[in-house]
N, CA, C and O atoms as a GROMACS GRO file, in nm:
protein
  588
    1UNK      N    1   8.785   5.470  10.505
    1UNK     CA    2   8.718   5.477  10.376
    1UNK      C    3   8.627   5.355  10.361
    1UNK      O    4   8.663   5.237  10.363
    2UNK      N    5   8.486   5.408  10.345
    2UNK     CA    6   8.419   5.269  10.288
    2UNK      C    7   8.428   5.169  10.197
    2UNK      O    8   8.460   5.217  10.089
    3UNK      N    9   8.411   5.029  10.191
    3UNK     CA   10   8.452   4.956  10.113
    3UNK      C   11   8.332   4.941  10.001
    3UNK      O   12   8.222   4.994  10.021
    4UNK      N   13   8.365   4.852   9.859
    4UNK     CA   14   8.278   4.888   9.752
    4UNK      C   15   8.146   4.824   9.815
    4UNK      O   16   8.054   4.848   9.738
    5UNK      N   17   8.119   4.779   9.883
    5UNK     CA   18   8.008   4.676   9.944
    5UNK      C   19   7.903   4.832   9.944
    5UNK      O   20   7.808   4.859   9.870
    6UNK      N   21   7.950   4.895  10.031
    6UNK     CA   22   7.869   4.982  10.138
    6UNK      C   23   7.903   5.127  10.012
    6UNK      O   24   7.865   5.238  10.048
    7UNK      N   25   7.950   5.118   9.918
    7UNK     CA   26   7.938   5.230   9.795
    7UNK      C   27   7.945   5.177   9.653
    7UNK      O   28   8.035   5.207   9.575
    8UNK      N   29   7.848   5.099   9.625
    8UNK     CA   30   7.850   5.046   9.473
    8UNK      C   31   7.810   5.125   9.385
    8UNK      O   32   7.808   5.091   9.267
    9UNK      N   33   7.773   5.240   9.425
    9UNK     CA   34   7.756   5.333   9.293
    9UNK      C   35   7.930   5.404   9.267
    9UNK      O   36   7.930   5.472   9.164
   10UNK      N   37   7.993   5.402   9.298
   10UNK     CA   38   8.144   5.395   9.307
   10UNK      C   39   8.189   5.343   9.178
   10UNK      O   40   8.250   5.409   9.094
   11UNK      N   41   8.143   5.179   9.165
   11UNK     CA   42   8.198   5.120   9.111
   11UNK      C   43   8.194   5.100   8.946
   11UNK      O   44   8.271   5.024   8.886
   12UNK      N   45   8.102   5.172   8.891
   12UNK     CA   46   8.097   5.238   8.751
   12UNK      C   47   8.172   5.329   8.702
   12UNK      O   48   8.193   5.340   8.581
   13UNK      N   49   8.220   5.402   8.790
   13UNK     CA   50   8.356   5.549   8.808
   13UNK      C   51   8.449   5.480   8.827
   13UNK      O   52   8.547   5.524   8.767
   14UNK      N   53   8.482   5.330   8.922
   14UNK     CA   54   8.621   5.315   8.866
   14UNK      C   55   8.619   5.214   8.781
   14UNK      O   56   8.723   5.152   8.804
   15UNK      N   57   8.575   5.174   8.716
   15UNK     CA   58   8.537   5.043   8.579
   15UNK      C   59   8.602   5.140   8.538
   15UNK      O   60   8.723   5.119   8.540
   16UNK      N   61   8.550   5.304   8.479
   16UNK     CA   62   8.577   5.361   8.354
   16UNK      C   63   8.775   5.394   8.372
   16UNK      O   64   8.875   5.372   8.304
   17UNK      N   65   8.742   5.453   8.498
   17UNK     CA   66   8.903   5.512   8.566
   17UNK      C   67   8.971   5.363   8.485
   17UNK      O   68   8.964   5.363   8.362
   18UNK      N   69   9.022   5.264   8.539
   18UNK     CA   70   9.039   5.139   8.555
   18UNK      C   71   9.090   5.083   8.426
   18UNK      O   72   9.204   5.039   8.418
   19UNK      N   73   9.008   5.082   8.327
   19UNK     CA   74   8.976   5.026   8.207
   19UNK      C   75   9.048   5.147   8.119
   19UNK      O   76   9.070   5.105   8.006
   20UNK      N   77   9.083   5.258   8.134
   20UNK     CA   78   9.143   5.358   8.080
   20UNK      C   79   9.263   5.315   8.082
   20UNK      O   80   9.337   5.272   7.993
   21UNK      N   81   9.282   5.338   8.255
   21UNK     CA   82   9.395   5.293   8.287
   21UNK      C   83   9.507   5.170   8.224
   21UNK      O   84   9.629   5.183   8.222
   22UNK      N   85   9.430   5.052   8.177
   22UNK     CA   86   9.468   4.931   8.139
   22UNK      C   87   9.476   4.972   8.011
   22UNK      O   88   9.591   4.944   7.979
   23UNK      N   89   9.417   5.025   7.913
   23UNK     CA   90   9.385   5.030   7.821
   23UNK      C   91   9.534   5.067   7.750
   23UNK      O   92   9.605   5.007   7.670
   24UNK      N   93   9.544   5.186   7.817
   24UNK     CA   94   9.692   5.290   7.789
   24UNK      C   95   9.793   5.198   7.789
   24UNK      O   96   9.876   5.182   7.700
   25UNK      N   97   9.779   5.118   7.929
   25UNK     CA   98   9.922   5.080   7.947
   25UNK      C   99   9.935   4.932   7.877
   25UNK      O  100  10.043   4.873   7.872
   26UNK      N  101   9.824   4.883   7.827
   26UNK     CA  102   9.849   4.734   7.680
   26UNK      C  103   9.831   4.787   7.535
   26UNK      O  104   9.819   4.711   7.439
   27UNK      N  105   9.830   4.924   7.524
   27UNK     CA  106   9.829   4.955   7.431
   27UNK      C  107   9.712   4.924   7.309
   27UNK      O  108   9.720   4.907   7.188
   28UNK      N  109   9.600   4.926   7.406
   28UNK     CA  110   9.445   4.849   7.334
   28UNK      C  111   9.360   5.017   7.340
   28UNK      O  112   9.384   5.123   7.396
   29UNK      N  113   9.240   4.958   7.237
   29UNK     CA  114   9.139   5.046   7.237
   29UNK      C  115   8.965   4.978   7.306
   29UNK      O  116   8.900   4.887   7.254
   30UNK      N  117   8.940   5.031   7.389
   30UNK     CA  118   8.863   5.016   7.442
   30UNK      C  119   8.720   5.035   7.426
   30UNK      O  120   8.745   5.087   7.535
   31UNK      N  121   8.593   5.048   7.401
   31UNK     CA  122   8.543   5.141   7.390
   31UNK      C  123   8.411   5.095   7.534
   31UNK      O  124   8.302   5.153   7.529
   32UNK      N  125   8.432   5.006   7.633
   32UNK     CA  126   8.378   5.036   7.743
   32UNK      C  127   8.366   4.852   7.775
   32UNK      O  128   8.453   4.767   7.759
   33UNK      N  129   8.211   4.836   7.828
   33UNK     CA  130   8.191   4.702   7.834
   33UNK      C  131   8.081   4.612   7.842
   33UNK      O  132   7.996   4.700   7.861
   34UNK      N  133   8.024   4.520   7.842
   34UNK     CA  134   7.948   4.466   7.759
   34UNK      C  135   7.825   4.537   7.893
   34UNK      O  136   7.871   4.599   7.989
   35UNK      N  137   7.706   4.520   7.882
   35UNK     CA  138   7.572   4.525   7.958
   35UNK      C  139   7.603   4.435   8.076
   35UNK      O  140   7.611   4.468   8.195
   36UNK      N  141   7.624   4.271   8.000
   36UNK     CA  142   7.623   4.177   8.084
   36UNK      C  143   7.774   4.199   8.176
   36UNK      O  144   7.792   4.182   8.297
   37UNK      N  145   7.841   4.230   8.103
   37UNK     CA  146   7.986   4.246   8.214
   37UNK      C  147   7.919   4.332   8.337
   37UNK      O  148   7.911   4.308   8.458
   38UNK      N  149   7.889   4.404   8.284
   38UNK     CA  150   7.892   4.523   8.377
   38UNK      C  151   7.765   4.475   8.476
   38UNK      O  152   7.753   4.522   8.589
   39UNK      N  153   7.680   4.384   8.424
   39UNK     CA  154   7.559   4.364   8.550
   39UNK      C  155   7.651   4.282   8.590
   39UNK      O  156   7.594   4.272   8.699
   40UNK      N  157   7.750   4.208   8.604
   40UNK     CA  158   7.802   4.097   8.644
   40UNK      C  159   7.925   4.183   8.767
   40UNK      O  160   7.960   4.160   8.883
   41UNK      N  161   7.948   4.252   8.698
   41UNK     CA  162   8.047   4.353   8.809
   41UNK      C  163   7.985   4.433   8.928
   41UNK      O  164   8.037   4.460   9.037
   42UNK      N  165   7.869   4.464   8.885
   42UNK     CA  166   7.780   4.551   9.010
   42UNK      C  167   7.748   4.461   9.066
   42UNK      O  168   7.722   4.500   9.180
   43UNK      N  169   7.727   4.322   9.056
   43UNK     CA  170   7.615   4.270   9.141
   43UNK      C  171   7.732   4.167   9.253
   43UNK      O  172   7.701   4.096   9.349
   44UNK      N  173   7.876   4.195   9.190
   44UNK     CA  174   7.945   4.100   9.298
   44UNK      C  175   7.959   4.176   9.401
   44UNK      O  176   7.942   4.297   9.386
   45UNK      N  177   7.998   4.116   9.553
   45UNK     CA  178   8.069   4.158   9.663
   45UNK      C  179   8.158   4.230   9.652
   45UNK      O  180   8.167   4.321   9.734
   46UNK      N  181   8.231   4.221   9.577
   46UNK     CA  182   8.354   4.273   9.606
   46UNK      C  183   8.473   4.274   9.775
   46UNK      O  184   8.534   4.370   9.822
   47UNK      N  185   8.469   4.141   9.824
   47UNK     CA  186   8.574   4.155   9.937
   47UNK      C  187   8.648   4.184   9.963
   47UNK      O  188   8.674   4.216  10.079
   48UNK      N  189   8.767   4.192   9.806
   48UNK     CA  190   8.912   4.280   9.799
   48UNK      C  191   8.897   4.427   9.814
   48UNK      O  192   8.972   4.521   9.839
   49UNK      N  193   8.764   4.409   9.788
   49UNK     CA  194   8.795   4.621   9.769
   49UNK      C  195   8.808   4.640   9.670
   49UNK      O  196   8.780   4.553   9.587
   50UNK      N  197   8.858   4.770   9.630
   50UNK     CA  198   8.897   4.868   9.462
   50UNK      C  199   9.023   4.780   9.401
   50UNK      O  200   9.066   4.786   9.286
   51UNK      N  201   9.072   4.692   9.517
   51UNK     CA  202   9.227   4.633   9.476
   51UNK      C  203   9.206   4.523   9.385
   51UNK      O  204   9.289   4.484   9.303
   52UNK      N  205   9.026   4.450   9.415
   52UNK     CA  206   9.024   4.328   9.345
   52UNK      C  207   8.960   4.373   9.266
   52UNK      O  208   8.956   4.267   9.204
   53UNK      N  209   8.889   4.452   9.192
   53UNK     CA  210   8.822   4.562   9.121
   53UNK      C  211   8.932   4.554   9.029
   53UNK      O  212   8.947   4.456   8.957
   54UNK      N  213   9.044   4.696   9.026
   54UNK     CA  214   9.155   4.712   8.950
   54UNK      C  215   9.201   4.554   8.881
   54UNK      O  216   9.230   4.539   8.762
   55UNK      N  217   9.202   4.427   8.997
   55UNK     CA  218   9.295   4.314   8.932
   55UNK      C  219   9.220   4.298   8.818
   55UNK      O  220   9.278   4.305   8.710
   56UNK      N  221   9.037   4.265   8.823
   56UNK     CA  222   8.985   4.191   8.729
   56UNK      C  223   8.956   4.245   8.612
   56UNK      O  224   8.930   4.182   8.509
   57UNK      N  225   8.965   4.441   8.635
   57UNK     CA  226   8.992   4.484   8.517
   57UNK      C  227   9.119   4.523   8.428
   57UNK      O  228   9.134   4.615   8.348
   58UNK      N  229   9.188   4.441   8.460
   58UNK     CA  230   9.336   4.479   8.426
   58UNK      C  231   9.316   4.351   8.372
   58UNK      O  232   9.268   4.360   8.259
   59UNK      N  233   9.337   4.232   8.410
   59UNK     CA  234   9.317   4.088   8.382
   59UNK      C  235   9.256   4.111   8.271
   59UNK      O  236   9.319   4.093   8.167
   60UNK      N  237   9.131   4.152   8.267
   60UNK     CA  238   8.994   4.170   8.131
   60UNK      C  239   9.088   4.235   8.027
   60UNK      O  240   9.098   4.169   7.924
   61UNK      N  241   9.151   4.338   8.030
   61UNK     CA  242   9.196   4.410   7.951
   61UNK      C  243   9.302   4.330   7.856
   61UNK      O  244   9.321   4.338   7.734
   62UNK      N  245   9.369   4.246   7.964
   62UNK     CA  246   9.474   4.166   7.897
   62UNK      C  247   9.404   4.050   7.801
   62UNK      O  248   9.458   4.019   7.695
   63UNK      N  249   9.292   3.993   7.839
   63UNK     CA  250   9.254   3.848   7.755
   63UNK      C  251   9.166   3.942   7.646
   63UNK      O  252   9.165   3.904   7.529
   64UNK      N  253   9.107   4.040   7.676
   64UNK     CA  254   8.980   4.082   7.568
   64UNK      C  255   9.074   4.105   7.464
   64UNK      O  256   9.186   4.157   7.472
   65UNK      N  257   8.997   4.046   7.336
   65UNK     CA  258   9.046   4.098   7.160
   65UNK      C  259   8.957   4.188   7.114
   65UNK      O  260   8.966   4.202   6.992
   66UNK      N  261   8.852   4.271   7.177
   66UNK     CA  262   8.756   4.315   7.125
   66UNK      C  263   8.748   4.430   7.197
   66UNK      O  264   8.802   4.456   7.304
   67UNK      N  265   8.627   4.541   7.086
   67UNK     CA  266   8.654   4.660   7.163
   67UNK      C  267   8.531   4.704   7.283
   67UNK      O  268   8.506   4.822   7.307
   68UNK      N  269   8.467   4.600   7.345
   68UNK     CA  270   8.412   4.583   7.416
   68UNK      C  271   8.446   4.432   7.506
   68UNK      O  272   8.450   4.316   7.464
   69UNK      N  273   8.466   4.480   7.630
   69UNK     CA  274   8.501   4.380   7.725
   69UNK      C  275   8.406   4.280   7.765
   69UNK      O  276   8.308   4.345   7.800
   70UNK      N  277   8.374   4.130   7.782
   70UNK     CA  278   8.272   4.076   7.809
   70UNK      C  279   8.247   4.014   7.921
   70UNK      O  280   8.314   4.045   8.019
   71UNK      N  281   8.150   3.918   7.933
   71UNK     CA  282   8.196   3.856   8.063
   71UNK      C  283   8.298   3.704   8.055
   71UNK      O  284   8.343   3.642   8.152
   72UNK      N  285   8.315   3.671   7.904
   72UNK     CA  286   8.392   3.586   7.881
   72UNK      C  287   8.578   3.602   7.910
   72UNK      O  288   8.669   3.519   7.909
   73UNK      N  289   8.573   3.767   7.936
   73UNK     CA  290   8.708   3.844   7.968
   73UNK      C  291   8.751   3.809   8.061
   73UNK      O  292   8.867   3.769   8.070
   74UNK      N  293   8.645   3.816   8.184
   74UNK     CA  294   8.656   3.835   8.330
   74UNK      C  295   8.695   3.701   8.403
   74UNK      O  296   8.677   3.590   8.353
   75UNK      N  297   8.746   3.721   8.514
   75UNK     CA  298   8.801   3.599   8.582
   75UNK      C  299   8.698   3.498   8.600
   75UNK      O  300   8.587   3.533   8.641
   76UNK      N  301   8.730   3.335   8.566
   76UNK     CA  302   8.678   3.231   8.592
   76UNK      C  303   8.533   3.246   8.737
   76UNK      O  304   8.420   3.206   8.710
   77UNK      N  305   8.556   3.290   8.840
   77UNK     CA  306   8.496   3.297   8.978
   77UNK      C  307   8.339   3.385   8.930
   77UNK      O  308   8.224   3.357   8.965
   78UNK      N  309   8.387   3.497   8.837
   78UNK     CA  310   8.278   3.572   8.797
   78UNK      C  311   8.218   3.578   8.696
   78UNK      O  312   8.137   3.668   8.677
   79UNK      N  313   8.248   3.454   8.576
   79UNK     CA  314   8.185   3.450   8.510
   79UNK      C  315   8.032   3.320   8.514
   79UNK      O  316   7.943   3.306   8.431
   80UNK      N  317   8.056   3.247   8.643
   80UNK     CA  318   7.965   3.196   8.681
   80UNK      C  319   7.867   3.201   8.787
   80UNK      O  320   7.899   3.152   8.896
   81UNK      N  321   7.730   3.263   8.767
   81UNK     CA  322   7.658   3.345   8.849
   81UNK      C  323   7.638   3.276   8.942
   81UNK      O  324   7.639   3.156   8.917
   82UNK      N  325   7.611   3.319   9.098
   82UNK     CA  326   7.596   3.270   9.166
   82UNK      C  327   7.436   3.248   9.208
   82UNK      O  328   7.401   3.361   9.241
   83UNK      N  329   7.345   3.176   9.221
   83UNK     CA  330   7.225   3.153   9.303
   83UNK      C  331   7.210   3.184   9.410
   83UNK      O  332   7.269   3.141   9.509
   84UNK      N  333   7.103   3.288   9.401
   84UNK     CA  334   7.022   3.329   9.555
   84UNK      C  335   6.943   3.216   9.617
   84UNK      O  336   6.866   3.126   9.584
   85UNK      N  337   7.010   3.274   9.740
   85UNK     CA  338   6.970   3.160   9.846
   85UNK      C  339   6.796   3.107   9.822
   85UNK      O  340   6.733   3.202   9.776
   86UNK      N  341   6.744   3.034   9.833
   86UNK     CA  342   6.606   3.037   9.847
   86UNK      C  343   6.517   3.013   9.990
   86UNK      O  344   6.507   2.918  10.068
   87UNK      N  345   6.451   3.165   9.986
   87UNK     CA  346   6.332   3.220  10.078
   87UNK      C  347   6.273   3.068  10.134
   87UNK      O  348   6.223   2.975  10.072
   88UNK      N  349   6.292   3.079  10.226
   88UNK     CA  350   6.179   2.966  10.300
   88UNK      C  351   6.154   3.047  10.445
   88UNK      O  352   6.196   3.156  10.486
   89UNK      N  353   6.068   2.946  10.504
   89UNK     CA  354   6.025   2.965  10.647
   89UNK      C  355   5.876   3.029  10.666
   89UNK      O  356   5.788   3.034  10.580
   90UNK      N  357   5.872   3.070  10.783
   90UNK     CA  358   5.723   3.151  10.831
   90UNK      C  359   5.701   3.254  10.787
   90UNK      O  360   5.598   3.312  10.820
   91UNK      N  361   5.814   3.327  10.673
   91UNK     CA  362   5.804   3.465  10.695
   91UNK      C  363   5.767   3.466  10.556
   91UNK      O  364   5.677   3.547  10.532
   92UNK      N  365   5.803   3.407  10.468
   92UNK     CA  366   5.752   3.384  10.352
   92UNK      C  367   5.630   3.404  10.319
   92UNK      O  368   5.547   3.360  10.399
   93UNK      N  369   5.574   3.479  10.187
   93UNK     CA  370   5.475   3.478  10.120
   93UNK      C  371   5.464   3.499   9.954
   93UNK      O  372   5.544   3.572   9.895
   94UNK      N  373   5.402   3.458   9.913
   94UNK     CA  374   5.435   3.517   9.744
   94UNK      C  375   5.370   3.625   9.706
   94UNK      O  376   5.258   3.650   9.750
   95UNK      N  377   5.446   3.718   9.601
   95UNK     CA  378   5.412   3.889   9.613
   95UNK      C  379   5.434   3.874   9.470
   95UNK      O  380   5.528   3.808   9.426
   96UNK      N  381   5.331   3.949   9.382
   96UNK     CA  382   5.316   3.980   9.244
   96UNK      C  383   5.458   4.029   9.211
   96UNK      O  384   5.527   4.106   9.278
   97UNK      N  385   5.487   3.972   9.100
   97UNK     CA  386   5.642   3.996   8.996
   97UNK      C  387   5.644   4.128   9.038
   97UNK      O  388   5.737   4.155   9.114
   98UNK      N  389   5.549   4.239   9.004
   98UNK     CA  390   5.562   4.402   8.969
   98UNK      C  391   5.601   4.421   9.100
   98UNK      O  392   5.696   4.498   9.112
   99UNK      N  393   5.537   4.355   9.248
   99UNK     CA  394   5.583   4.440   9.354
   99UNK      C  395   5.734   4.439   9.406
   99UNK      O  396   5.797   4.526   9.466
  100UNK      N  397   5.778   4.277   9.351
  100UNK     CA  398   5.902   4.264   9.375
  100UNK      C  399   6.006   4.366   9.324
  100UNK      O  400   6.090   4.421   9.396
  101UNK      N  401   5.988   4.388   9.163
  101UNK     CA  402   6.061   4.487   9.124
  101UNK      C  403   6.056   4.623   9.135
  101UNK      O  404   6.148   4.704   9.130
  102UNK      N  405   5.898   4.646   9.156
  102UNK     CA  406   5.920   4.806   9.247
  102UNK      C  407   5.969   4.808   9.325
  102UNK      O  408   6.063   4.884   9.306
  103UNK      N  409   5.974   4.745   9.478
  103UNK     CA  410   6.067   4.726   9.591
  103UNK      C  411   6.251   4.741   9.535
  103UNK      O  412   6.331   4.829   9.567
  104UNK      N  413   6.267   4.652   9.466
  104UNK     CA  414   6.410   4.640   9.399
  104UNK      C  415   6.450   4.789   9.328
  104UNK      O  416   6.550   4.861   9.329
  105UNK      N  417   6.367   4.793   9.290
  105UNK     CA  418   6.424   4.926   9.239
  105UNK      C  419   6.450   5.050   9.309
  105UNK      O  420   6.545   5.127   9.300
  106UNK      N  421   6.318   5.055   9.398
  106UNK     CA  422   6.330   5.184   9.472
  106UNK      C  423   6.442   5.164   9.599
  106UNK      O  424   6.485   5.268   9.650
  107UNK      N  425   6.495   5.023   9.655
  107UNK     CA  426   6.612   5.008   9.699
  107UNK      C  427   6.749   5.022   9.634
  107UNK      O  428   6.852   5.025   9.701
  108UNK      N  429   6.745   5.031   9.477
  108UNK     CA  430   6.832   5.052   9.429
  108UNK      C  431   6.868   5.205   9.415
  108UNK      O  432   6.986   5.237   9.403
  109UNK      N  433   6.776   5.293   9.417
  109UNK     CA  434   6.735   5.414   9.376
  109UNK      C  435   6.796   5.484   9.528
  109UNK      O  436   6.906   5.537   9.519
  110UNK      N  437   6.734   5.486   9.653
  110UNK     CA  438   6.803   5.479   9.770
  110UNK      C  439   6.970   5.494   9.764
  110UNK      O  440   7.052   5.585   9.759
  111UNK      N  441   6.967   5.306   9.770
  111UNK     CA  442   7.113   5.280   9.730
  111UNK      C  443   7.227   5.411   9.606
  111UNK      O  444   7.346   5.424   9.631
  112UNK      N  445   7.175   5.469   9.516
  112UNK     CA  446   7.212   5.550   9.469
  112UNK      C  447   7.227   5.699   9.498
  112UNK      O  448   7.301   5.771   9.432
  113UNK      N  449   7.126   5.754   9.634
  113UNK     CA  450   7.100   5.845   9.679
  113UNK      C  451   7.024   5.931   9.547
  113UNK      O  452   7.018   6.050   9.516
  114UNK      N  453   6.971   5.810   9.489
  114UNK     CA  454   6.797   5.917   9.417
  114UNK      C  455   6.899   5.938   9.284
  114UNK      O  456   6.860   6.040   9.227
  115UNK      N  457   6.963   5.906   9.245
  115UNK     CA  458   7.103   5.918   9.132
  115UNK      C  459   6.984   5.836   9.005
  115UNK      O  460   6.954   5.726   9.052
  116UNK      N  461   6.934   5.851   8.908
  116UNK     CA  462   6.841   5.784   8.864
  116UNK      C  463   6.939   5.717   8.701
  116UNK      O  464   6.913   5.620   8.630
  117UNK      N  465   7.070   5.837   8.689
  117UNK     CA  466   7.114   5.769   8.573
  117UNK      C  467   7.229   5.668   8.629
  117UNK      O  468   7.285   5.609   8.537
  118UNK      N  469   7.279   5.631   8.768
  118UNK     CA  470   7.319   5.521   8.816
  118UNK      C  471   7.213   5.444   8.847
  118UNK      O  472   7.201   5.377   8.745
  119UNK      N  473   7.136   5.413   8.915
  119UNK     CA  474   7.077   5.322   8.959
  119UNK      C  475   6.986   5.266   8.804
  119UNK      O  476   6.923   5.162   8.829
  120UNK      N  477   6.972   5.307   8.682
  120UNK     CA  478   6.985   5.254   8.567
  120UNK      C  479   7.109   5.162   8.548
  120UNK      O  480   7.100   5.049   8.501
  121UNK      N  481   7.208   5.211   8.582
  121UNK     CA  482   7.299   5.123   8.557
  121UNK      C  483   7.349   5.044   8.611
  121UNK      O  484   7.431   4.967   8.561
  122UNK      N  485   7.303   5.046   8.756
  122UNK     CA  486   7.354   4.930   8.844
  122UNK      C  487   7.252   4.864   8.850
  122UNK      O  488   7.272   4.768   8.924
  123UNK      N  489   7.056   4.865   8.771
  123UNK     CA  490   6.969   4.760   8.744
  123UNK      C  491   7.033   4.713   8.589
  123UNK      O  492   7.005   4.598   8.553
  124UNK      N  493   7.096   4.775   8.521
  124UNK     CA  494   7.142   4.734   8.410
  124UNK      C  495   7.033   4.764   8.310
  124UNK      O  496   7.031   4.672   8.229
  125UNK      N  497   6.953   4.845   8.285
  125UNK     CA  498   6.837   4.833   8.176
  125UNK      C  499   6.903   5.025   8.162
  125UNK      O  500   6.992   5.083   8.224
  126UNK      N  501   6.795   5.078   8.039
  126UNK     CA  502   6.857   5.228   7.991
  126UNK      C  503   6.740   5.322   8.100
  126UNK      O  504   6.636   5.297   8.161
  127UNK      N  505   6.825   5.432   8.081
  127UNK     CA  506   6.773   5.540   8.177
  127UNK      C  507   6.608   5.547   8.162
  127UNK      O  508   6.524   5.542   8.251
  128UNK      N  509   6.593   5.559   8.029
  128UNK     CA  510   6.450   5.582   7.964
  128UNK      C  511   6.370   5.477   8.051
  128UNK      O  512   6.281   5.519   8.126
  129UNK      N  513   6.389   5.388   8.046
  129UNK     CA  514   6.328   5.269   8.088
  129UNK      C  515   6.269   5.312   8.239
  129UNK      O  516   6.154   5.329   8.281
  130UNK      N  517   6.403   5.320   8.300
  130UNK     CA  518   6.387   5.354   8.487
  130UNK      C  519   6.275   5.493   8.422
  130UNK      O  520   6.162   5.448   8.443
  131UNK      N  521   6.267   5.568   8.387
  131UNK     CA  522   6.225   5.660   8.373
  131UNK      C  523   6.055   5.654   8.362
  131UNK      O  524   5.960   5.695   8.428
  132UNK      N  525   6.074   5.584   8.247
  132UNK     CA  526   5.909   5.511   8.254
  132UNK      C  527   5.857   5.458   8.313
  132UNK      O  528   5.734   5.467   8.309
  133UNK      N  529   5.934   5.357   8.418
  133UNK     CA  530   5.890   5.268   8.483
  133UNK      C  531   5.843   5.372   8.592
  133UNK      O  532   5.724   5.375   8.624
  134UNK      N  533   5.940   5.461   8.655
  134UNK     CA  534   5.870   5.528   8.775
  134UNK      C  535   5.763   5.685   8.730
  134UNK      O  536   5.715   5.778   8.794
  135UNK      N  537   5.765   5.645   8.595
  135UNK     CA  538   5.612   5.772   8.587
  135UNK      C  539   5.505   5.678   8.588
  135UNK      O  540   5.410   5.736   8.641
  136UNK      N  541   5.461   5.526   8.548
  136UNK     CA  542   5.400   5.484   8.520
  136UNK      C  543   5.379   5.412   8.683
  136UNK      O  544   5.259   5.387   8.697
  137UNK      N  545   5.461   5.371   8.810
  137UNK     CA  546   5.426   5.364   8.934
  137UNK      C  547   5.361   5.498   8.972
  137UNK      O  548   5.254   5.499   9.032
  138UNK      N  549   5.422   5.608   8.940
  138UNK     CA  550   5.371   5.699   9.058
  138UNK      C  551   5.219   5.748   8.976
  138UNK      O  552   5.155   5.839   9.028
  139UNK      N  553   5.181   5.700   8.881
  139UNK     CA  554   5.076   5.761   8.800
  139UNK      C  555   4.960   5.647   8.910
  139UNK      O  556   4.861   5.688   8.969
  140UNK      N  557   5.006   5.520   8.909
  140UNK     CA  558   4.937   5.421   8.979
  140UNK      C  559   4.945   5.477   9.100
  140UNK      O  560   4.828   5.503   9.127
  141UNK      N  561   5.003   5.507   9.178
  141UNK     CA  562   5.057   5.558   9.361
  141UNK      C  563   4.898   5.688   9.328
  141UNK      O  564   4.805   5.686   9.409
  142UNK      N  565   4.893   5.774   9.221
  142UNK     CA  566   4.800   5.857   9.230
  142UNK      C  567   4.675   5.866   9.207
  142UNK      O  568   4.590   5.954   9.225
  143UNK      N  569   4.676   5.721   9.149
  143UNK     CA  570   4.528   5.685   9.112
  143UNK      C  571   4.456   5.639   9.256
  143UNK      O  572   4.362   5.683   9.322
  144UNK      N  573   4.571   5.502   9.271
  144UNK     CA  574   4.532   5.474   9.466
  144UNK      C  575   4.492   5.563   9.544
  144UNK      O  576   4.377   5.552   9.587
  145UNK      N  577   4.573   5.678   9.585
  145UNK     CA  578   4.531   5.804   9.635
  145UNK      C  579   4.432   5.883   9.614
  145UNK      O  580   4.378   5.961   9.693
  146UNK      N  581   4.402   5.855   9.477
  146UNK     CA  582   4.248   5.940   9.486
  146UNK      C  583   4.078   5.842   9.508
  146UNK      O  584   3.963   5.874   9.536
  147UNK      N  585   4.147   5.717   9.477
  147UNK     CA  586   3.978   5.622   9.504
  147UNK      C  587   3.995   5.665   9.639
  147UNK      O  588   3.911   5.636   9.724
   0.00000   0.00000   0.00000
């Protein structure tokens, strides 16, 4: 079985599984979790697997007083973001903000297998948004195409 690394669209299906799960058994009401939790949960590694997944939402469940989980819930390790390495060398060049995030996205989009209301949620912004964003590229992709 693949690990969450190599299936992160996975990992929104078991937040919800997970967080149910905890919910029942502390006798809390839930009603999901914050934006920022949740960009903070997609964007880790995950090395344990679903096992360290389950701990940190079980953990969350126990400290949260609220009916939304935050990232103030979550274990110490993940509530402080980590810094991307920084790009150097020969290979380097600088590329307009927009191309970066078209690239990012349409790797995320991939990454989802074309899933457009996950890969909203694993960029963390609303569907509408992804939505606009890729009528308003491919409107540009068609303008290119016709000069």
């Amino acid at each position: 079985m693949p690990g969450l690394t190599d299936r992160p669209e996975d990992i929104p299906i078991l937040i919800q599984h997970f967080l149910k799960k905890y919910a029942q058994a502390y006798g809390k009401t839930f009603q999901g979790l914050t934006r920022r939790a949740q960009i903070v949960l997609l964007q880790h590694d995950w090395p344990g697997n679903v096992r360290e997944l389950e701990n940190v939402i079980s953990s969350a469940a126990i400290t949260a007083n609220a009916d939304f989980i935050d990232v103030g819930d979550l274990p110490e390790h993940l509530q402080k973001p980590q810094r991307a390495p920084v790009m150097t060398g020969e290979n380097w060049r600088p590329i307009p903000l927009d191309e970066v995030r078209s690239v990012h996205i349409q790797r995320v989009l991939e990454m989802c297998n074309g899933n457009r209301v996950r890969a909203a949620q694993m960029l963390g912004i609303g569907r509408t948004s992804l939505y606009r964003f890729l009528k308003r590229t491919n409107r540009m992709a068609a303008a290119k195409g016709a000069a």
